[in-house]
N, C-alpha and C positions, 0 to 999 in steps of 0.2 A: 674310581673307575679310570681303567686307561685312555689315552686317548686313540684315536682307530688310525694306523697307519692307511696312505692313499697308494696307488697303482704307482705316481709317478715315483714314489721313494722304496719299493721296493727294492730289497738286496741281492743285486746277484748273485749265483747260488754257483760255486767252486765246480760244484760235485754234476752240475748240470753238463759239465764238459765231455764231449764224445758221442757225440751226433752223428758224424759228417757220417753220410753216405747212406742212413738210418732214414727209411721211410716207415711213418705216424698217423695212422687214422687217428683223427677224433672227431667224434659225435658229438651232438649237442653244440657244434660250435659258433652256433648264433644265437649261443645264453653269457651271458658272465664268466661263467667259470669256465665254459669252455672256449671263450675268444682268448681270456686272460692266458688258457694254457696252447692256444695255437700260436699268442704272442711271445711267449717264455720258449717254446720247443723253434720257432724261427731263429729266433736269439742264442739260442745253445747251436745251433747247425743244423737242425733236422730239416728233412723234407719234410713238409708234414698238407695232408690230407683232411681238407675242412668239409665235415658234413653237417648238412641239415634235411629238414623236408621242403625247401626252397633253393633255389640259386640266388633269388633275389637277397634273401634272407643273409646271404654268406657275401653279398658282392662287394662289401663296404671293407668286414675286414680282408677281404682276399686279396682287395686290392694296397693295402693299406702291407699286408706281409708278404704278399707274393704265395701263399698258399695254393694250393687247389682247391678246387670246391669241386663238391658230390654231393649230387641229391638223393634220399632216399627217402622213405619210410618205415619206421620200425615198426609198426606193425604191422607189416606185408612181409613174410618171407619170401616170396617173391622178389620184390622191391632188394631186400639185401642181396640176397645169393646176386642178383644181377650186378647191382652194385659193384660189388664186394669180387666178380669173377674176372681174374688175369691182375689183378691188384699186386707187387711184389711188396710187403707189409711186412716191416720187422715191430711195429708196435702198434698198439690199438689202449686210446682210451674211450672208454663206453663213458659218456657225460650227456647222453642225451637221456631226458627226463619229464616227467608228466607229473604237477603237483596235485591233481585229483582235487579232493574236497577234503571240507578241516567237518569231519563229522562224529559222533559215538557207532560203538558195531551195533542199535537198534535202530540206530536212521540213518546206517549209509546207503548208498544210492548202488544199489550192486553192481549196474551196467558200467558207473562212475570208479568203484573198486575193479571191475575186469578189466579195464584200456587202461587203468594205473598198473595194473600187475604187466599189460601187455607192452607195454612199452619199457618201462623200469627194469622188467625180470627178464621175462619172454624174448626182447630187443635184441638188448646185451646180452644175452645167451647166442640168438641168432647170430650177430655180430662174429661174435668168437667164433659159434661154429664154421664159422664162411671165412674168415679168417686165418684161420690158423693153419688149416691144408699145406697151405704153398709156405709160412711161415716154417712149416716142419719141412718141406722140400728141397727147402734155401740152405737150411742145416746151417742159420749162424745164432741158435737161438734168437729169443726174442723179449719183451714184455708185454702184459696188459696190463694197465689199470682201472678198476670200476670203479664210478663216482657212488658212494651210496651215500649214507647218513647218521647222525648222529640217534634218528628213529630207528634203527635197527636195531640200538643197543639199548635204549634205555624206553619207557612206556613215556609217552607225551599225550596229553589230552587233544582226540580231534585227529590221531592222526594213524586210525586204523589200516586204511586203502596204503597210504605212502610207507610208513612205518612196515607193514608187511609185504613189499614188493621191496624194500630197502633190504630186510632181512633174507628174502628168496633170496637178491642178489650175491651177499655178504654168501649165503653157502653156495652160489656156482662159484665164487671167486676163491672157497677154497677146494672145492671139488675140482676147479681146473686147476687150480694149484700143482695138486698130487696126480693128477692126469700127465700133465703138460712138461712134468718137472726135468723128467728123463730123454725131453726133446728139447734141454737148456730155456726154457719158455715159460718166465716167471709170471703169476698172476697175483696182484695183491688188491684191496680196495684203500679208499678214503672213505674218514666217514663224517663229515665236517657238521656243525654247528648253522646255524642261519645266515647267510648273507642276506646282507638288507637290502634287495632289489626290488622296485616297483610290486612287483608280483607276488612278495615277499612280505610286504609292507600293509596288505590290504589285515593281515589277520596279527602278524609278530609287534606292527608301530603301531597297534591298539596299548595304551599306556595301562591298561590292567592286565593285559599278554606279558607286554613285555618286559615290563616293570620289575615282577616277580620273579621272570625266567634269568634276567639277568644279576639279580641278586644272587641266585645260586651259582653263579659261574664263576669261577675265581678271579678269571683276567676280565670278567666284567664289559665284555664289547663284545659288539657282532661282526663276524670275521671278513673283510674283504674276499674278492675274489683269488686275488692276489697271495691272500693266507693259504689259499687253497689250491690252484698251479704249482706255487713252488714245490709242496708235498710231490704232487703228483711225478711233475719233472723228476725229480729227486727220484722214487721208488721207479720210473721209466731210466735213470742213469745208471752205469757199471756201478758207482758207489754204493748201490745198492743189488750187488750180484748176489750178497749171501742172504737175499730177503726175498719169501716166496709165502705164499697164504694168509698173509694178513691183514687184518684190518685196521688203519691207522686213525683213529681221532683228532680230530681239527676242529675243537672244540672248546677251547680256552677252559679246559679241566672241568666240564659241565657231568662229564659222565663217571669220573672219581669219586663223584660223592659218595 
């Protein structure tokens, strides 16, 4: 097993380059991966736009990168459209996320599977659609990227609610693909592996979870935050102009088997 690179040693990424003047929504950004990508997207040049469902929630790192912060809620269209109106947005990453219950489909908790679809699918759809208006008005093209999961692609025990709000996602992100493509307006996802976060920790750092799960993965570690911004950055950079509807894996080869 390798050993797990940290935040401080991550490598700057070439291709991140060409920000400047480029305003970034991203959601989710009082989780991990979405603070790690409002730290990466400062760093390259962007403006970028930190939301959560709190101000409190965002004041640490806002102040720490000089971000904006925006309150919402995703599951209020309401809440977005308001959000989201006179916004001048050339990029949106949807990272805001709801891990629901680790259940089978005979005892999931249905109300628990509807606010995981509504927030995961439902959200990130809203999002986009309030988004992109003025993104097409601006006429300099644009990108989105959606955070999904490594459960969308392959069946994992326990994780019917997430796993199938991952895959909702996975097909807006190519349907806006083929929508969005001829308004220069790239959509692609990530679909990464487990980051070991608190929250994270309660079902994956069970040592008969995890033990096994990571035997089948090549590179054998659970991915930082860090593993998972850089992608993001990367498919939100020109380097990545001739890339649209995909969905990338961050997942130290779990889903090749």
């Amino acid at each position: 097993m390798t050993d797990s690179p940290t935040s401080s040693t991550a490598v700057e990424n070439p291709a991140a380059a060409g920000f400047s003047g480029r305003t970034i929504l991203v959601t989710g950004a009082s989780g991990g991966i979405g603070a790690a990508t409002v730290r990466q997207l400062v760093a390259a040049g962007a403006k970028v736009i930190a939301s959560a469902r709190t101000l409190e929630s965002l004041a640490e790192l806002c102040d720490e990168t000089g971000a904006q912060p925006l309150a919402f809620d995703l599951t209020s269209e309401d809440s977005i459209r308001d959000a989201l109106e006179g916004l001048a947005l050339w990029g949106v990453v949807n990272c805001g996320g709801f891990g629901g219950e680790i259940a089978t489909p005979q005892d999931t908790n249905i109300d628990v599977f509807d606010k995981v679809i509504s927030i995961n699918a439902r959200g990130a759809l809203l999002v986009i659609k309030y988004a992109v208006p003025a993104m097409i008005r601006q006429g300099h093209g644009g990108a989105i990227v959606n955070v999904s999961s490594q459960a969308s692609m392959v069946a994992l025990h326990g994780h019917i609610s997430y796993g199938s709000s991952k895959a909702a996602l996975d097909n807006i992100t190519r349907v806006s693909a083929l929508e969005l493509g001829r308004h220069n307006i790239r959509v692609n996802s990530v679909n990464p592996t487990v980051v070991m976060t608190d929250m994270s920790n309660f079902y994956w750092g069970r040592p008969e979870i995890g033990g096994p799960f990571l035997e089948q993965m090549p590179l054998g570690r659970w991915a930082t935050v860090d593993d998972v911004a850089g992608p993001i950055v990367f498919l939100l950079s020109d380097a990545a102009a001739m890339i649209t509807g995909a969905s990338l894996p961050i997942d130290g080869g779990f889903t090749s088997r």
